[in-house]
N, C-alpha and C positions, 0 to 999 in steps of 0.2 A: 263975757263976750257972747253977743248972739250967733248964736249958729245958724249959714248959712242953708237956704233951703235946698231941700233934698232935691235931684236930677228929675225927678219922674212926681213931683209934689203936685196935685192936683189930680193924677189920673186916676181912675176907678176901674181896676180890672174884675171881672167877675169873673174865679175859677170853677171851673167846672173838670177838674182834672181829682186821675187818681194816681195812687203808685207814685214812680217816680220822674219819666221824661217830663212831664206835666207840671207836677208840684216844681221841679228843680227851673224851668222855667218861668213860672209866676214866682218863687221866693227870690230869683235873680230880678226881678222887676218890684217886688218889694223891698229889698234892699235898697234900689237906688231911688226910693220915695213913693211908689206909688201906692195906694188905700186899694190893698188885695182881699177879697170877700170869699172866702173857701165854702164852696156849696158841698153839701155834703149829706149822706143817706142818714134819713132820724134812724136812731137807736146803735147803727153800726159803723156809720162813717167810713174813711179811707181805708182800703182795706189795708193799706199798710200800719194803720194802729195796731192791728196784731199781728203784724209779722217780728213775733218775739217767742223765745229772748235774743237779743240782752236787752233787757227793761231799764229805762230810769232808775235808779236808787234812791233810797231815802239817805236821812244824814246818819242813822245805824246802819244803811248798808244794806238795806231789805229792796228787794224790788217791788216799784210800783206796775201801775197797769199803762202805763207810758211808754212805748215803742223807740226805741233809738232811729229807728228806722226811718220812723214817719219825724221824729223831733229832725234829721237831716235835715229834711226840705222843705219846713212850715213854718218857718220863722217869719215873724212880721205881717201875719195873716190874720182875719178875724173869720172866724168857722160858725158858720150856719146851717143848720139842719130842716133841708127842704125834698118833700116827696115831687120829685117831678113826673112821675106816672100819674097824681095824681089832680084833677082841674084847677085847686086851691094854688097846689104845688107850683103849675104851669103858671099861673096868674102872676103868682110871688114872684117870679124868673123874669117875668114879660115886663111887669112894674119897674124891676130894677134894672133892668135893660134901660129905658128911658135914661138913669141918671149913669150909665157905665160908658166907658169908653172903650173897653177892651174885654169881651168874652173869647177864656181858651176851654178847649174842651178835649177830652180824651175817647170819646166812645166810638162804637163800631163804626162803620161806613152809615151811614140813613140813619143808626138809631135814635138822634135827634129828631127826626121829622118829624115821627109820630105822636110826638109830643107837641109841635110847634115852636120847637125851640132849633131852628136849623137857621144857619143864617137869610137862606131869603125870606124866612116869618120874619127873622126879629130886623129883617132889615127894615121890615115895613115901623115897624116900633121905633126905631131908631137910625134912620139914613147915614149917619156919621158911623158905625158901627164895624170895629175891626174886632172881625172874626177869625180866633184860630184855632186850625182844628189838628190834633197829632195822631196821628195812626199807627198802626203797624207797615204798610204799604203806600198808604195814600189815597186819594178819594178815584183814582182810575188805574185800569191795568186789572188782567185777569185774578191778579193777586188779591185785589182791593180789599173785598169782602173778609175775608181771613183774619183771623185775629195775629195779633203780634206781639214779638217778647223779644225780649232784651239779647239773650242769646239765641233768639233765630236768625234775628239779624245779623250778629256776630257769623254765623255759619255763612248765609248767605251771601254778605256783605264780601265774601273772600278774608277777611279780617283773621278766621281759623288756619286758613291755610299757612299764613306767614310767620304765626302766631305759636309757637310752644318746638320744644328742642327737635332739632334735625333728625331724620332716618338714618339708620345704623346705628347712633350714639343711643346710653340709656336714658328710659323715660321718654325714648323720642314719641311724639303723635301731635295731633291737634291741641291746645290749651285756650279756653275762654280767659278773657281779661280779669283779674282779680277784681275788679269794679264793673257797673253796669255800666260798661262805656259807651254803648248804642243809646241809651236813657240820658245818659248823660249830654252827648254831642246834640241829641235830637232836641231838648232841651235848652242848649245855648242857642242851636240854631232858631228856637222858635221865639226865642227873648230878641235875638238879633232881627228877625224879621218884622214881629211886636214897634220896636222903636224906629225901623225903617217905617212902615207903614204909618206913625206917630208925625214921622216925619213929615209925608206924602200931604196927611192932611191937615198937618198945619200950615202947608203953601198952596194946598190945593182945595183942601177944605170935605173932600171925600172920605169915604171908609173905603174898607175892602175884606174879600176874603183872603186868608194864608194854611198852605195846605202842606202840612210837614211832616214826614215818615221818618221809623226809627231805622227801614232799610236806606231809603236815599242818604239818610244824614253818613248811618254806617258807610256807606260805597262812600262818599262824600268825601268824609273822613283817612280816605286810604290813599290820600295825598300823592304821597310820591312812588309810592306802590304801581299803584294806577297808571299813572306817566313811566314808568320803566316800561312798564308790560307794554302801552300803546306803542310808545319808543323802538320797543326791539320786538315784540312779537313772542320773547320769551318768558314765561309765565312764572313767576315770582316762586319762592319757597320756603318751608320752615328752613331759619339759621341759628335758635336757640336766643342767646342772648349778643350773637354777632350780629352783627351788620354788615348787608347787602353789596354796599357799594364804598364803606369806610374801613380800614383796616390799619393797623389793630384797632379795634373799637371794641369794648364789651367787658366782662366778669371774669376777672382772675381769679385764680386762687392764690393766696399768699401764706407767710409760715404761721399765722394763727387764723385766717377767717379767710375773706372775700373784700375786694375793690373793685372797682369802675374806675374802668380809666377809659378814656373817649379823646382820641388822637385824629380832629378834623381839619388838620393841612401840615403842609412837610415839614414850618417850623417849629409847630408842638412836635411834631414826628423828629426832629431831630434833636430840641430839649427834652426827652423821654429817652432817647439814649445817650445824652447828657448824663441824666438822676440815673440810668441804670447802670451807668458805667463802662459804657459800650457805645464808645465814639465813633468806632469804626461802621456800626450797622448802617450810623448816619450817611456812609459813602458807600457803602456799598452797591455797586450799579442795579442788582437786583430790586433795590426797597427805593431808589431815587424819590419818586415820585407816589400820591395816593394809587393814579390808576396800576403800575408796575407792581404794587404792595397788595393789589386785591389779584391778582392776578397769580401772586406769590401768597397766598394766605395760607396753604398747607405747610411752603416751607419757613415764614416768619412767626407766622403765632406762637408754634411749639416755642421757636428759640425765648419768644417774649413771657411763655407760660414758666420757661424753666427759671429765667429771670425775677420773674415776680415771687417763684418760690421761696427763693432764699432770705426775706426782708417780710417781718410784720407787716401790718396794713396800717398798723400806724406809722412805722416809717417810710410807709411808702406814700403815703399820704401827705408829712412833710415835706418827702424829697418833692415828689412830684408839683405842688403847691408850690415853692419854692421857686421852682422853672417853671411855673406858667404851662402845665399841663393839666387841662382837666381831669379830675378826678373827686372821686366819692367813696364815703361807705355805705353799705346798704343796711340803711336805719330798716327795726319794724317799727310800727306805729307809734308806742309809747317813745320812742328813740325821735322819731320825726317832729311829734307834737310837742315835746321837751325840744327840740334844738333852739339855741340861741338865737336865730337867725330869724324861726319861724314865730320866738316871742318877741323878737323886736318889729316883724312886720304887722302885727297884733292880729294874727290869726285865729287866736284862743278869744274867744269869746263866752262869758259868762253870762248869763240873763234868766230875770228871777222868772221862774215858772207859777200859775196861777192855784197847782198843788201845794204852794207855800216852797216849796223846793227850790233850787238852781239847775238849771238847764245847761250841761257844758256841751260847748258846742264850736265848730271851726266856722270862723266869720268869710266871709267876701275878700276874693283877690283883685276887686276892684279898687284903685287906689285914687280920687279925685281930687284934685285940687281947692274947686271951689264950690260944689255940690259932690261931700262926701257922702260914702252911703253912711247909713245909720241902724240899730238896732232898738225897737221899738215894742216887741210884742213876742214874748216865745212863744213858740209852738203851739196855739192855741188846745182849750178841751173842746169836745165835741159838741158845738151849739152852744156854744159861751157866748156869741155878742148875737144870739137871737132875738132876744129885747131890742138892744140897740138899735139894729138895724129892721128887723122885721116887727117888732113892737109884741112879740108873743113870744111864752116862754120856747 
């Protein structure tokens, strides 16, 4: 059966990204078809090639000089190694601009210009030309200039403040996200503006510039945080693994581990003391309703903590499932990436590496119908299609 063509088949983005908001962006746009050209420093590349270990392994188990890091978010790329300080460099940039559709870029505020690689040069190159560029702050505002990272924007973002266990209780204080979540959002958001903009000028037939920070994204991001705070005027705070405005909601403990169990309206609230055996909580006037329950959280949790003690977390996981209460375990990663669930969605993706090796690696939660994405190219080496495309080693 032929397979249909890929969502984004024909477009040509040229990355000019490093790390990860950048790269996680153009490999979300190679996945859904499009011919991604990773530019990249001769001799040393992304610096995330060496942010190691953990290394690739060989099939004894040795590590190679392959980055897990950098394999994250280069999949389906082809990697060229171009000095752009230097005139040759510039030129090679400027040539390939003509046949691109889409340069993104990561560097300082101006540091493009000097080069002539900023978008009103290469506009002149290429009139159709969507230009995006990620920052740390964005291209205005006193901040602009300043470099940016993943966890300043976390800080910034207010994201720390709501983020890690309450005051008084142990271990209370600030906690960053166990992923580079500012990297990550600022990322989707710049994939998501990329195919707006795609959009634009396939009915308008223009290019444009797109100007996207990993603090906007962050604030961006803080959803309904945000709107509480506008709402009432009162400034949000760490609650650990509760929640703000839902209750019970959050991390038990049970008589051998930990659950999640997430009770978001009064009829899972009232099948939860169904499975707990405790029909009466369901009427009691105090818990009636969400808002009265958050109101009462000092004096319901306890009663729900001492409940959840007495029963494994696998039978609480039965009962609850049973009655149609959300709930979970809290997998670590080899526990996640084994679940039945997550190899039936085929998230595991395997792909042969150009070290003669296999690349394992987690696919796209993109699921399409009739332009699925596709896996075509791992993680490329450093200046591997510089033939191909540039005609020199």
């Amino acid at each position: 059966m032929t397979q249909s063509p890929s969502a984004l088949a024909g477009v040509r983005v040229l990355d000019l990204t490093r790390a990860l908001a950048g790269p996680w962006c153009t490999q979300n746009l190679a996945d859904l078809g499009a011919e991604v050209i990773k530019v990249e420093r001769p001799e040393h590349g992304d610096e995330s090639r060496a942010w190691g270990p953990p290394w690739m392994q060989d099939n004894a188990g040795r590590e190679t000089t392959q980055s897990a890091y950098f394999l994250c978010c280069n999949r389906n790329k082809k990697s060229i190694t171009v000095d752009i300080a230097a005139p040759a460099g510039q030129a090679e940039i400027r040539n390939l601009v003509t046949t691109t559709d889409v340069l993104i870029e990561n560097y300082k505020v101006g540091q493009l210009r000097k080069y002539g690689l900023d978008y009103a040069s290469l506009k002149q190159v290429n009139p159709s030309l969507i230009y995006c560029s990620i920052t740390g702050f964005g291209q205005n505002g006193p901040w602009a200039h300043r470099p940016g990272y993943d966890f300043v924007s976390q800080g910034m973002s207010g994201f720390l403040s709501v983020t890690g266990e309450r005051d008084g209780v142990p271990g209370a204080g600030p906690q960053k996200a166990g992923i580079g979540i500012a990297d990550l959002f600022t990322g989707m958001y710049s994939a998501l503006a990329v195919l707006a903009a795609l959009h634009h000028r396939q009915r308008c037939g223009e290019g444009q510039y797109i100007d996207v920070s990993l603090l906007d994204s962050m604030v961006a991001a803080m959803s309904n945080v945000n709107t509480a705070y506008l709402s009432s005027g009162v400034v949000p705070t760490r609650c650990g693994n509760a929640h703000h405005s839902i209750v019970p909601y959050g991390v038990f403990v049970t008589a051998d581990g930990h659950v999640i169990i997430g009770i978001g309206n009064n009829a899972q609230y009232r099948k939860f003391c169904e499975a707990a055996g405790r029909p009466d909580l369901a009427t009691d006037p105090r818990f009636l309703t969400n808002a009265q329950r958050v109101q009462q959280r000092e004096v319901l949790v306890p009663i729900v903590e001492e409940l959840v003690k007495q029963r494994t977390r696998a039978e609480w996981i039965e009962r609850l499932e049973a009655n149609g209460v959300p709930c979970a375990p809290i997998n670590n990663v080899h526990e996640a990436l084994n679940n039945p669930q997550i190899e039936a969605r085929g998230l595991r993706v395997d792909m042969p590496h150009s070290t003669g090796l296999i690349a394992k690696l987690v696919g796209s939660p993109i699921n399409l119908s009739a332009t699925p994405v596709s896996y075509r190219q791992a993680p490329p080496l450093l200046g591997e299609h510089n033939e191909e495309i540039l005609g020199r080693p």
